[in-house]
C-alpha positions as CSV (number, residue, x, y, z in Angstrom):
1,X,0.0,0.0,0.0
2,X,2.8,2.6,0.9
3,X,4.5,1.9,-2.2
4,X,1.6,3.0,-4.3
5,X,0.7,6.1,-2.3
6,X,4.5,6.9,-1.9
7,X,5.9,5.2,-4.4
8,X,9.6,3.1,-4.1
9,X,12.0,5.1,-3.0
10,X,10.3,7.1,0.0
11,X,9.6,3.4,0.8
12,X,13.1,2.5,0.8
13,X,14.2,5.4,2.6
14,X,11.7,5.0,5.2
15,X,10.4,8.9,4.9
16,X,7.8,7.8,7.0
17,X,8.9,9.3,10.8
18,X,7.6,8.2,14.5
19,X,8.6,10.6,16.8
20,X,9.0,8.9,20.6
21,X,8.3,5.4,18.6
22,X,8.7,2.9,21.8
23,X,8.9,-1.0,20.8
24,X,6.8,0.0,17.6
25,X,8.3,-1.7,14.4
26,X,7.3,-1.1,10.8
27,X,9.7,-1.7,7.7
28,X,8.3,1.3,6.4
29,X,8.9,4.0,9.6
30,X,12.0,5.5,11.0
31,X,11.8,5.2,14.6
32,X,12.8,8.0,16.5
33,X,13.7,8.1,20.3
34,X,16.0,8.6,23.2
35,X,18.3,5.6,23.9
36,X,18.2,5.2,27.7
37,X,18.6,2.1,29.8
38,X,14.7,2.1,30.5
39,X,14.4,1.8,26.6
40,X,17.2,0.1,25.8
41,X,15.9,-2.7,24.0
42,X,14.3,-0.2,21.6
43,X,14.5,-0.3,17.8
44,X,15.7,3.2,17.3
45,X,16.9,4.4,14.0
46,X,17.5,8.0,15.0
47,X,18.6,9.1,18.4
48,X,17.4,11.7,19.6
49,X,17.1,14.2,22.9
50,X,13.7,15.6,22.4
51,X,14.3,17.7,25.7
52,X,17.4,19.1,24.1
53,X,14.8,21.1,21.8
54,X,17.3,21.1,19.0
55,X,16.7,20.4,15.4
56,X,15.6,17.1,14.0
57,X,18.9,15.8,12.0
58,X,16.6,15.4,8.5
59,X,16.1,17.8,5.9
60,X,13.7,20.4,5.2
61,X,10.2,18.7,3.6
62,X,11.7,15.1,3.7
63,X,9.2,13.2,5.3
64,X,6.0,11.8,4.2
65,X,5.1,11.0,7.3
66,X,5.1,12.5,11.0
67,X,3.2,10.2,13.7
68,X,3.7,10.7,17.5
69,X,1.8,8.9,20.2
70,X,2.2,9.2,24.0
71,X,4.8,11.5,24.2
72,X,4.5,15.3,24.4
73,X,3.0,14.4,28.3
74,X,6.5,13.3,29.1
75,X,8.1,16.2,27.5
76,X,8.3,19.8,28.9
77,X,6.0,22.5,26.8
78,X,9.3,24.0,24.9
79,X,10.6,20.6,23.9
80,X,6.6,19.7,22.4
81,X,6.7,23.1,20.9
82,X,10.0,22.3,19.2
83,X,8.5,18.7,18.1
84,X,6.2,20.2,16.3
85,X,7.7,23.1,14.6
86,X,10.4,20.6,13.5
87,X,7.9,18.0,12.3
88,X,6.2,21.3,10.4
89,X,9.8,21.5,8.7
90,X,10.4,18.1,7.8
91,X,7.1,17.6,6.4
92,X,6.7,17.7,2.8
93,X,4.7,20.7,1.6
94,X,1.4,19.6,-0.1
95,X,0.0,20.9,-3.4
96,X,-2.6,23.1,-3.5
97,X,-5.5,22.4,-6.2
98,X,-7.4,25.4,-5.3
């Protein structure tokens, strides 16, 4: 299915992004979260501090795809406001037909 919305390569490249992902596991999604020793067993493909409120490391209107569930409650307000603005900047713009 993600390969004819998407097509190939954003399947390939996973450009699909779960911020705060957990144990969740799709070949399709990059997971993103904070190594710790609480989530050490997790399948994380990026890294990353959200409390450090510093830029996700993709580029500008990359992904296809921004999900995040259970997280911004275990985040501080600045850190969810950063979340979002960077999943605003990764996002892919979309076509207006109007």
């Amino acid at each position: 299915m993600y390969i004819s919305i998407y097509g190939k390569d954003d399947v390939r490249n996973k450009r699909f992004y779960n911020i705060g992902a957990g144990l969740f596991r799709h070949p399709a999604w990059t997971n993103i979260d904070f190594y710790s020793d609480h989530y050490k067993d997790n399948p994380i493909d990026i890294n990353y501090d959200l409390l450090e409120k510093k830029p996700l490391p993709l580029p500008d209107s990359s992904a296809n795809i921004v999900y995040s569930s259970h997280t911004i409650e275990h985040i501080t307000n600045d850190a969810a406001q950063n979340m979002f603005n960077e999943a605003h900047r990764i996002l892919k713009k979309m076509v207006s037909f109007g």
